[in-house]
C-alpha positions as CSV (number, residue, x, y, z in Angstrom):
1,X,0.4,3.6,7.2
2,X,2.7,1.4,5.2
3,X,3.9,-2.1,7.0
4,X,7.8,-2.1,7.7
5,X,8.4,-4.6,5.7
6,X,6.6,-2.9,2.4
7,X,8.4,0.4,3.3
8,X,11.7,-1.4,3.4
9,X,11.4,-2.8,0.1
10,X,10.0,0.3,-1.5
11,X,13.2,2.1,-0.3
12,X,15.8,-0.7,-1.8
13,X,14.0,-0.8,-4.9
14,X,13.9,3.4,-5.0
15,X,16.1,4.8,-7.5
16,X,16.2,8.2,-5.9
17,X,14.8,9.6,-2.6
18,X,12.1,12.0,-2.5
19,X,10.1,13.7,0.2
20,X,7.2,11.6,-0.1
21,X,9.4,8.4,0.8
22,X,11.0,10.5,3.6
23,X,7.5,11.1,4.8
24,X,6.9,7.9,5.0
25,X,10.2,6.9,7.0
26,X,9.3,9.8,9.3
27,X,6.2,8.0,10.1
28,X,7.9,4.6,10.3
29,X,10.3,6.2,12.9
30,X,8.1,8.0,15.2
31,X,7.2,11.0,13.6
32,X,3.2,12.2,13.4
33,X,1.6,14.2,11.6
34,X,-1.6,16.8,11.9
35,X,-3.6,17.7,9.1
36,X,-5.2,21.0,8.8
37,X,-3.6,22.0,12.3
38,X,-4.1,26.1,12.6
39,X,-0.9,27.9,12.4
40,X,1.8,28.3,9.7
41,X,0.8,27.0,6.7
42,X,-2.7,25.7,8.3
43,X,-6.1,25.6,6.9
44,X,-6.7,29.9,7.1
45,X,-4.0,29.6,4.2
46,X,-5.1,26.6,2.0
47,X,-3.9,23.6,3.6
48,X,-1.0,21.9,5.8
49,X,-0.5,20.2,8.9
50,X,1.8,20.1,12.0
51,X,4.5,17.2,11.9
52,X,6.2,16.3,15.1
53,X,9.1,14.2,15.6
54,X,9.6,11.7,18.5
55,X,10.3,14.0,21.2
56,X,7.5,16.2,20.6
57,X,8.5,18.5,19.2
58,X,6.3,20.1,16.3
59,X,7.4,21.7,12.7
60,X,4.6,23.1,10.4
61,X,4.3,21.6,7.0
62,X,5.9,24.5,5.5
63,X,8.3,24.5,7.1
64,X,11.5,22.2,6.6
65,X,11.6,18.9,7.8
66,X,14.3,16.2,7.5
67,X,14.1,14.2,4.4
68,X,16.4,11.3,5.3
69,X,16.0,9.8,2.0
70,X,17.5,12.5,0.3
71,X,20.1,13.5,2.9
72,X,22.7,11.2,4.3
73,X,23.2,13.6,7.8
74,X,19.0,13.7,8.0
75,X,19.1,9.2,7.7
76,X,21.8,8.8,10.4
77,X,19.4,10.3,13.2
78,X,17.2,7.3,12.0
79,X,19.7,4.7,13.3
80,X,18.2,3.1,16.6
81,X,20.2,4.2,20.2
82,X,22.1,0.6,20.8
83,X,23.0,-0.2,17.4
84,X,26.8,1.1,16.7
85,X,26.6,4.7,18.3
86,X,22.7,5.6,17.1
87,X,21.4,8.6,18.5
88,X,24.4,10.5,17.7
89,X,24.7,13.8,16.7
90,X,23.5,14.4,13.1
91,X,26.9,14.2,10.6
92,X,28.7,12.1,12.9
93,X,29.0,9.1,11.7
94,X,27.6,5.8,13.8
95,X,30.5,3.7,15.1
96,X,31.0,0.6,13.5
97,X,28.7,1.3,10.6
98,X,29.9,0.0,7.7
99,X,29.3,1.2,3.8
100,X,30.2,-1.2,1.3
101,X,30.6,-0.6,-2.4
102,X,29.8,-4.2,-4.0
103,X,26.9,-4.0,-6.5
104,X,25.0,-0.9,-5.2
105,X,25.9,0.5,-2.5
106,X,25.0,-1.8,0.9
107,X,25.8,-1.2,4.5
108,X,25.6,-3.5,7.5
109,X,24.9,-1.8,10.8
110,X,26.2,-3.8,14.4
111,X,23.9,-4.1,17.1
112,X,22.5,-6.3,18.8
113,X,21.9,-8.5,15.7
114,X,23.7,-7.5,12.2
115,X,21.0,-6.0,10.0
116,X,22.0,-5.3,6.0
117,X,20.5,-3.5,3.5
118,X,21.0,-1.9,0.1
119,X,20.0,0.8,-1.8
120,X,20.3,3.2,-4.8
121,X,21.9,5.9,-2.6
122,X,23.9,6.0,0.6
123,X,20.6,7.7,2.3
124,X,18.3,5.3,0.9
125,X,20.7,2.4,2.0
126,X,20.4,4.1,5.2
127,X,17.0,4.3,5.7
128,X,16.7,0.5,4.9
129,X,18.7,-0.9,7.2
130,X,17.9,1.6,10.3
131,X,14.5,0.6,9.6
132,X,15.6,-3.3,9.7
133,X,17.0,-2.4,12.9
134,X,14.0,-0.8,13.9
135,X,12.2,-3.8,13.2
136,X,14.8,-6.2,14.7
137,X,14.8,-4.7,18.1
């Protein structure tokens, strides 16, 4: 697995998500993943896993999973419970979060510390700084 600090880098110096970064957020946020798991898309049909997020709670690799790199609504969920309304429902913007247009696109999230990050996209800005939060806490 990719160090935090690595990942975070990787994803402010990405000029586009993709699912393979998402993948790797997922990981970096809780998620697992099974290879060769029997079921949907398991090794009976040539391959794929099980991923399952943080509450348990298990998708095949067929199947869609979030790709918070690509989707703004998919990176909110990412945003750690304490830091300006994280844990919210998906689309509903964290309280307090801030998105700031000055060379790139950077937002500072309030928590318990101020974390800032930048990034290509608003999902990949995102995904930086809820994993500096992460990392903070």
């Amino acid at each position: 697995m990719t160090d935090l600090k690595s990942l975070i880098a990787e994803l402010e110096r990405a000029k586009e998500g993709s699912r393979t970064l998402s993948d790797k957020v997922l990981l970096a946020c809780g998620w697992s993943y099974e290879p060769n798991r029997y079921g949907p898309g398991g090794p009976q049909w040539g391959g794929g896993g099980l991923w399952t997020d943080p509450l348990g709670i298990g998708t095949a690799a067929s199947d869609p999973r979030p790709s918070p790199t690509e989707s703004l609504d998919a990176a909110l969920t990412l945003v750690p419970e304490g830091w300006c309304g994280g844990g919210r429902l998906v689309g509903l913007p964290p309280y307090g979060m801030e998105l700031l247009a000055t060379d790139g696109l950077k937002v500072r999230l309030p928590g318990p510390k101020l974390v800032s990050s930048s990034g290509a996209t608003p999902a990949l800005a995102l995904c930086s700084v809820a994993l500096k939060a992460r990392e903070a806490a």
